[in-house]
Every structure is written in C-alpha cells, then in structure tokens.
C-alpha positions as CSV (number, residue, x, y, z in Angstrom):
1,X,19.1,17.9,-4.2
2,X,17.9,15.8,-6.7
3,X,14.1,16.1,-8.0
4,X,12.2,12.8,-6.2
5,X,8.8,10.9,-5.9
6,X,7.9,9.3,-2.9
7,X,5.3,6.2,-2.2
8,X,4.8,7.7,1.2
9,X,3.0,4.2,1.9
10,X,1.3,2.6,5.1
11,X,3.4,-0.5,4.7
12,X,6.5,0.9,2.8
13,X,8.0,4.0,1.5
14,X,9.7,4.3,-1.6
15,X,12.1,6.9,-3.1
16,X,12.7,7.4,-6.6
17,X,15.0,9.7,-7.9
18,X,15.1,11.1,-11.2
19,X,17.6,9.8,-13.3
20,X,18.5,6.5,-11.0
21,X,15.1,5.1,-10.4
22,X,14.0,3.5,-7.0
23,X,16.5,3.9,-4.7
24,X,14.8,3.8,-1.4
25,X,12.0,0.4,-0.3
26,X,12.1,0.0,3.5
27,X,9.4,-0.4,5.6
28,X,7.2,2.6,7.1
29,X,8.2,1.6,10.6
30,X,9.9,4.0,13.3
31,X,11.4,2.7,16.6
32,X,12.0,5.1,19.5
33,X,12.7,5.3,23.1
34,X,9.8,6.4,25.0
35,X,11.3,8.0,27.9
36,X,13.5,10.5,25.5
37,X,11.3,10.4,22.4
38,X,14.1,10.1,20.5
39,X,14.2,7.4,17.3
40,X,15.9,4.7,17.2
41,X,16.0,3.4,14.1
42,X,14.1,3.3,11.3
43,X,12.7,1.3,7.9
44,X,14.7,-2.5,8.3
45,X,15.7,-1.8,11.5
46,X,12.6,-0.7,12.9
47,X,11.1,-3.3,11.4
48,X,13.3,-6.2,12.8
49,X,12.3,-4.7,16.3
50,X,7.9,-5.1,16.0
51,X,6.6,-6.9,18.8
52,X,10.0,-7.6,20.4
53,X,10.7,-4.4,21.8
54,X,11.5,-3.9,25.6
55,X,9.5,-1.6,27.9
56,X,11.2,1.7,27.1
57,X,11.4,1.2,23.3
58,X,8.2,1.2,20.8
59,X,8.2,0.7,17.4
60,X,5.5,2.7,15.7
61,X,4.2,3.0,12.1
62,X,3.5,7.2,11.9
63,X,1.6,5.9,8.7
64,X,-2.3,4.9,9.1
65,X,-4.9,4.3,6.0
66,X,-2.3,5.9,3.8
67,X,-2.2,9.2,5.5
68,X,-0.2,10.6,8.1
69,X,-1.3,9.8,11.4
70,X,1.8,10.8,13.8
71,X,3.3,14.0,12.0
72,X,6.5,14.5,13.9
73,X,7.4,10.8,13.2
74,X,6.7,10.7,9.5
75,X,8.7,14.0,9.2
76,X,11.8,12.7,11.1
77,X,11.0,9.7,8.8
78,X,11.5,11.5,5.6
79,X,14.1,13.4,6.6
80,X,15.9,10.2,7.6
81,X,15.2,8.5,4.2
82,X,16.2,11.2,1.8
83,X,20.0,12.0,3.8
84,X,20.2,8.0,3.3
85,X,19.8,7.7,0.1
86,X,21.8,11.2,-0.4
87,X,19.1,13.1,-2.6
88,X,19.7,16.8,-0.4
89,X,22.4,18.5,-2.5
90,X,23.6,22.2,-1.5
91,X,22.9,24.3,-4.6
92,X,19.3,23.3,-6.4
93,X,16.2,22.9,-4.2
94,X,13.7,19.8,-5.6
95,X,10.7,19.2,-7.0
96,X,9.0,16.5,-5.2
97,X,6.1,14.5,-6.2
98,X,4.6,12.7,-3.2
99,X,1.2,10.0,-3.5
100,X,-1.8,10.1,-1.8
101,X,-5.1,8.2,-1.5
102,X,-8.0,9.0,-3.6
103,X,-10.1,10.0,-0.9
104,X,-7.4,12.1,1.1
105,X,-9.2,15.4,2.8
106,X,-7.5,18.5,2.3
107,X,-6.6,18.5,5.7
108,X,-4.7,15.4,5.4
109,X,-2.9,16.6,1.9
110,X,-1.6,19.7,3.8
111,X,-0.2,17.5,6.2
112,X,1.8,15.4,3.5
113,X,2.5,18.5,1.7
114,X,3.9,20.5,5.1
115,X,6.2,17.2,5.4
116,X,7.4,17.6,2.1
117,X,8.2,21.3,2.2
118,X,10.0,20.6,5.0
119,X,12.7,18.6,3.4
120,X,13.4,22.0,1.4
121,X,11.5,21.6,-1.9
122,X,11.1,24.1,-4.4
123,X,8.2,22.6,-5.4
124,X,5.4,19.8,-4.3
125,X,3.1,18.3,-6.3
126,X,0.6,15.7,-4.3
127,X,-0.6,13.1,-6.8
128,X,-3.1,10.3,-6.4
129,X,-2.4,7.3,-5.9
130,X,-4.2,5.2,-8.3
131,X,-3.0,7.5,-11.1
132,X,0.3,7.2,-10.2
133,X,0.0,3.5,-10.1
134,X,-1.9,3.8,-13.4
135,X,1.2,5.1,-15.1
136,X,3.4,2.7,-13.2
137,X,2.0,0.0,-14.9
138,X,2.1,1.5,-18.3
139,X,-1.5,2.7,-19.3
140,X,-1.6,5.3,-21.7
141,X,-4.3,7.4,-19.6
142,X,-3.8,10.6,-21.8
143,X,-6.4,9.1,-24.4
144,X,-10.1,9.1,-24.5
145,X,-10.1,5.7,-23.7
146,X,-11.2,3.9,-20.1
147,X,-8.9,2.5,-18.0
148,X,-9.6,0.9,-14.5
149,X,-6.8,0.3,-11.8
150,X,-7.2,-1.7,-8.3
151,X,-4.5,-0.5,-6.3
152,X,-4.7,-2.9,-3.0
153,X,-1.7,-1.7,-0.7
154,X,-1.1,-1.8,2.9
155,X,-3.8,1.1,4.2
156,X,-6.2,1.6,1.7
157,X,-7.2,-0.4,-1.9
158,X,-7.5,2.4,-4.3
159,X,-10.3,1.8,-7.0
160,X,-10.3,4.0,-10.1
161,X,-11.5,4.2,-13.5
162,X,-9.3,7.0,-15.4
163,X,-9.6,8.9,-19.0
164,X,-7.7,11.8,-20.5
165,X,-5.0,12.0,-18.3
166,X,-7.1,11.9,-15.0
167,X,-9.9,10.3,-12.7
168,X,-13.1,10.0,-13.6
169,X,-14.6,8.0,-10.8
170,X,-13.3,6.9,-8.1
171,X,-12.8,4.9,-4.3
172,X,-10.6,4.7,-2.0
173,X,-11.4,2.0,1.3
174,X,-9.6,1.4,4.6
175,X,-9.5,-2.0,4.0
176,X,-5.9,-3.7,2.4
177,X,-2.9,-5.1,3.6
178,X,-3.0,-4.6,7.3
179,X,-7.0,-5.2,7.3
180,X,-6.0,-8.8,5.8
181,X,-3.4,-9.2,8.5
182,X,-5.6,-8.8,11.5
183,X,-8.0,-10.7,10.4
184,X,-5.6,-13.7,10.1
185,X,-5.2,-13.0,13.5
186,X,-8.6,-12.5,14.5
187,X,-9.3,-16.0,12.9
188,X,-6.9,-18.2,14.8
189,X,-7.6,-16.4,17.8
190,X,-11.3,-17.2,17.5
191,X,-10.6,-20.7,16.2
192,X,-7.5,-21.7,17.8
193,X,-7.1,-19.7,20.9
194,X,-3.5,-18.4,19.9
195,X,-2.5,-14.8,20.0
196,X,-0.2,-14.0,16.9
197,X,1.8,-11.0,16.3
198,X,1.3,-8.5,13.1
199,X,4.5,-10.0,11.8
200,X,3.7,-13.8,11.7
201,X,0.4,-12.6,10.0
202,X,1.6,-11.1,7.5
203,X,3.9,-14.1,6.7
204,X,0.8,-16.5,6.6
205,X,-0.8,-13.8,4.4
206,X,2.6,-14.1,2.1
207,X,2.8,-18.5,2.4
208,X,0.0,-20.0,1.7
209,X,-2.6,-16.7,1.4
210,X,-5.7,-17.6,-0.8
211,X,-9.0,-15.9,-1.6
212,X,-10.7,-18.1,-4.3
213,X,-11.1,-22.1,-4.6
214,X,-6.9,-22.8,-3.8
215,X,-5.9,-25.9,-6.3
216,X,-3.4,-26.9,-3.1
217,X,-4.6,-26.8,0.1
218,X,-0.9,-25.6,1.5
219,X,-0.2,-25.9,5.3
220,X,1.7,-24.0,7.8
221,X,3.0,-24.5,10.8
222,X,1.8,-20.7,13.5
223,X,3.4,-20.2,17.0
224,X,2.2,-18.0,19.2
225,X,0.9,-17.7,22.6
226,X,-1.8,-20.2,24.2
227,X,-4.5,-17.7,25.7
228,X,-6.1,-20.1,28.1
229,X,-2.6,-21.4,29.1
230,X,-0.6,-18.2,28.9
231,X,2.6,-20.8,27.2
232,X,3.9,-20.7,23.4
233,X,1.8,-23.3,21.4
234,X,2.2,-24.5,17.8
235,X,-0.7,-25.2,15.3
236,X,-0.9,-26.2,11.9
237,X,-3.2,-24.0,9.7
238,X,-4.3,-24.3,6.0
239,X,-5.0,-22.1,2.9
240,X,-8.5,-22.9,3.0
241,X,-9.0,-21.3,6.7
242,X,-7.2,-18.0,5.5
243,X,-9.5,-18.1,2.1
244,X,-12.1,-17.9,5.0
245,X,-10.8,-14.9,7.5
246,X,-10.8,-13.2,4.4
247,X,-13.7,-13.6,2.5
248,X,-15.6,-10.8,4.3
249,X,-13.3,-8.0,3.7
250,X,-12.6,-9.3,0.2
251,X,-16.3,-8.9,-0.7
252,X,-16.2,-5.5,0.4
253,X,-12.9,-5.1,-2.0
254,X,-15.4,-6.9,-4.8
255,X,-18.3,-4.5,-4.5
256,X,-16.5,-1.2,-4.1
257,X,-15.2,-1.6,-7.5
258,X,-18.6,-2.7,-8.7
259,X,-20.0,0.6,-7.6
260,X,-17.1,2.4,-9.2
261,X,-18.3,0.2,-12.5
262,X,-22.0,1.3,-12.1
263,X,-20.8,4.7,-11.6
264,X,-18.4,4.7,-15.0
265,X,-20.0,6.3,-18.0
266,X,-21.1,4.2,-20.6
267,X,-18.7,4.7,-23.1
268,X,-15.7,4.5,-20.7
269,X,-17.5,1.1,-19.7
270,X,-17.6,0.1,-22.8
271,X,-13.6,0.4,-23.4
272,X,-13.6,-1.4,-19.6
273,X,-14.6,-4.5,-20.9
274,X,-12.7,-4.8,-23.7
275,X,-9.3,-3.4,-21.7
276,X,-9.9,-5.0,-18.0
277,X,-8.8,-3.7,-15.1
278,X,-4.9,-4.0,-13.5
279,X,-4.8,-5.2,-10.2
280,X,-1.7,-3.8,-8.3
281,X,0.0,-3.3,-4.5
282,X,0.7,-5.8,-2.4
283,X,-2.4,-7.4,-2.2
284,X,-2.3,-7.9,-5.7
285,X,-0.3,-11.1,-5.0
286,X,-2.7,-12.8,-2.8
287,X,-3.2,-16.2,-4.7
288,X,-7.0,-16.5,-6.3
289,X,-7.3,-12.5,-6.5
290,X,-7.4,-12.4,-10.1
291,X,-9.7,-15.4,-10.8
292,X,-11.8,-13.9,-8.4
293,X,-12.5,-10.6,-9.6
294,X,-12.9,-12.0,-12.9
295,X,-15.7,-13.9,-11.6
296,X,-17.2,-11.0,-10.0
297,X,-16.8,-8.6,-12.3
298,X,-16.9,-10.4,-15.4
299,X,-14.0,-8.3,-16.9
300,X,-10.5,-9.5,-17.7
301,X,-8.1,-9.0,-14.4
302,X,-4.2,-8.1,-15.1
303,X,-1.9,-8.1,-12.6
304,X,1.2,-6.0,-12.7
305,X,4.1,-6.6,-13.6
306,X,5.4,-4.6,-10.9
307,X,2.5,-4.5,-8.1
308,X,4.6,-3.8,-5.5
309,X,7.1,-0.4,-7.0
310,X,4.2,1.1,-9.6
311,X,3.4,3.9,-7.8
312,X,6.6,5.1,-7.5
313,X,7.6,3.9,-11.1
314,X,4.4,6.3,-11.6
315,X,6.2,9.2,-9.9
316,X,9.4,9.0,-11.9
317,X,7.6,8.9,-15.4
318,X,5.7,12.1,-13.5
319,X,9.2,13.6,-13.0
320,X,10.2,13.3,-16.8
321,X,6.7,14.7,-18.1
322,X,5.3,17.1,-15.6
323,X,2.4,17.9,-18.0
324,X,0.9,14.8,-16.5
325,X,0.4,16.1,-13.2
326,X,-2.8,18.1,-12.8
C-alpha cells in the first residue's frame, strides 16, 4: 500500500497518493438500504441518488462539521475509496496523513485516527486543516513570518494565523458550505413559499452566488414544491436575494477572523498586513468574497489557486517532508 493523505471532508473526500498526486475527489455521500444496512453505493453514485431515493434506500453523508458523525459509514467509506483507487498493496503497510478541523476534540481525533488504522496503516498522522491548506497553497510557514489562511469548506471555515511551521492562533466555526446552502433554502422558503432540495441549493449557491454589491444582478430560474399548494412551482430568483440569505452567516465568517486578528501578536500582525490572508475551500469561490473581506478587514485577500484540492495538495507535500508534521 502506498503512503496517502486524505481530505476526509464534509462535502468531499480526497485521496492523494504519494508519487501520483490526487487521485480520489468524490463526494462524502453514502447510499444504503435501510432494511439490510447494507451500502449501496458511494461518492458519484451516492450523490446522484440525494433527495430522490425511494422508501427503503437513504442516502446519508457519515460526515458532519468536518468530523465523523456516523463511524461505521465513514469507515466502510474509506475502505471503499482507497480499494478504488488501488492504494492497499500486500507487502508495505502506509503512512497516512488524514485532516482535521482546528477545533477537533480529542475524542473526535481518535475517531478519525481509529478509521484510519483500520485501513491497516503503519502509521497515522492527524493534521490540521488550515495548515494543511496553508502548505497547499504554497506558504512558506517554516519562517518567522505571519501568515493567515481562511479555509471555508463544506462543515466548518477554518481561520488561522500560522508561524514557524505551526498555528499560532486559531478558529474553527460550523458555519461553511452546507450553512450557506440551507439558508438559500430557508430564504425562498420564507419568501417564496417553495421547498427546495440540498441539491438545487447548492447549484444557486454555484450560479449566480454573491456576498458583496454583485456588478450583474444574474437570474435563475428554482423549481421545487409549492407548500400551500403541495404542486411543483417555478420562480425566478436573483443574485441580490442570495447576497441577502447570506449576509448573516457571512458576518459571522467576517468577525471570527477579526477576533483571530485581535488575538495575533503584534509582530505576526505586522507581517499580516503586508502578506494578506488566502482565502480557500469551496466557499472561497462565492463571487464578492474577496472584495468583501478586504473591506472588513482592511488586509489584502488572495484566493487560491487551488481552493477546492489544497488541503490535500497540503498532505502530499506533508508526505515528501514529514518534518513538517508536528
């Protein structure tokens, strides 16, 4: 077996193995029959079947706020994942390296580890996340020198200001990704009186998403399901409406990393405002983001090149220099 680092994500898992780079992105999604208990698919597949499952079949995410919430599942999960992408070999056991949240309790890092052992690794590191994404990105964080990474995924955003090869301070909140995508729903519930599923959220979210003062109002057309009529209904909804079911937990994105700021040291602020911050993981991509913080902050934002694949880029440089794990 091959040594591999894993993005064990809320929204996505991804696999890199040493020597080939990612070779595994597929959603964190597993479908199985309830009666048996048995999966049914997993990653794509799964995925396909959200919301549109019959009686006897669920699709499930074992994932929750970037920690494992259904242990069995994620195991059978992993398991799955690494035989797909043929990293078990017979002779050398692995050396995994598998990401976390900042904030992850000890109880919840055994968990993770126990699933990793379990796919027979010789050894396990557990690594942050926002470090990992840190590398992923290309910071130098082995300096005495600040750097600041905002690491919004699908469970948790990530907020950390790092130095000398670790964290200094640092936040992790349950709000990202899947926060964003209920309260799309949420909104044109409340406004429109149509029930959406997570899926067509998430693809407003993706189409015309905004969070700061949009230059082009875009439109989209949302079906769902009429509550007061109980029949499928269309409606037409703008980027200005979703700029607005987000603005609350976007705020609470905005001052989370000022209280990481006013609890930087001085000096590492000082190299802060001259470096910026990179903002990374999928919600990275929402349009306005960056402008935003910038205005909030009064920093220079970066996006990554890669927001969506750093923190497992971060796990494979991890796997070629294991002096960077703590």
């Amino acid at each position: 077996m091959k040594d591999i680092g894993i993005d064990l994500g809320t929204a996505n898992i991804l696999i890199y193995i040493k020597g080939q780079g990612i070779v595994l992105n597929e959603p964190s999604v597993v479908a199985i029959d309830t009666e048996t208990k048995r999966p049914l698919a997993f990653g794509n597949d799964a995925n396909l079947m959200l919301g549109k499952t019959p009686f006897k079949v669920k699709a499930i995410k074992p994932m929750k706020d970037g920690v494992i919430a259904d242990f069995e599942i994620t195991e059978l999960m992993l398991d799955y994942f690494v035989n797909k992408v043929k990293a078990r070999g017979i002779f050398k056991k692995p050396t995994i390296i598998i990401c976390c949240p900042a904030d992850t309790t000890q109880v919840e890092k055994n968990a993770i580890r126990e699933a990793a052992e379990k796919l027979g690794a010789k050894k396990v590191y557990l690594e942050e996340e926002p470090k990992a994404a840190a590398i992923g990105v290309g910071l130098d964080i082995s300096k005495p020198s600040g750097n600041m990474v905002i690491d919004i995924g699908g469970g948790t955003t990530d907020i950390a200001v790092l130095s000398l090869g670790g964290i200094v301070v640092s936040r992790s909140l349950k709000i990202a990704g899947n926060v964003f995508d209920n309260d799309i729903k949420e909104y044109i519930k409340n406004n429109y009186r149509l029930l959406i599923g997570d899926k067509t959220a998430q693809n407003i979210k993706h189409e015309i998403g905004s969070v700061y003062e949009s230059d082009k109002d875009q439109e989209m057309e949302v079906r769902g399901r009429d509550i007061d009529t109980g029949l499928p209904s269309i409606i037409t909804i703008n980027s200005l409406e979703i700029e607005e079911a987000l603005k609350e937990d976007i705020n609470t994105i905005i001052k989370g990393t000022k209280s990481v700021l006013e609890e930087t040291p001085p000096e590492l602020s000082a190299d802060i405002i001259e470096n910026g911050a990179v903002l990374t993981g999928g919600g990275s991509l929402i349009c306005g983001l960056k402008e935003l913080f910038e205005m909030e902050l009064q920093i220079p934002i970066y996006i990554a090149e890669n927001p969506l694949t750093s923190v497992a880029e971060g796990t494979g440089i991890m796997l070629d220099n294991l002096y960077l794990i703590d």
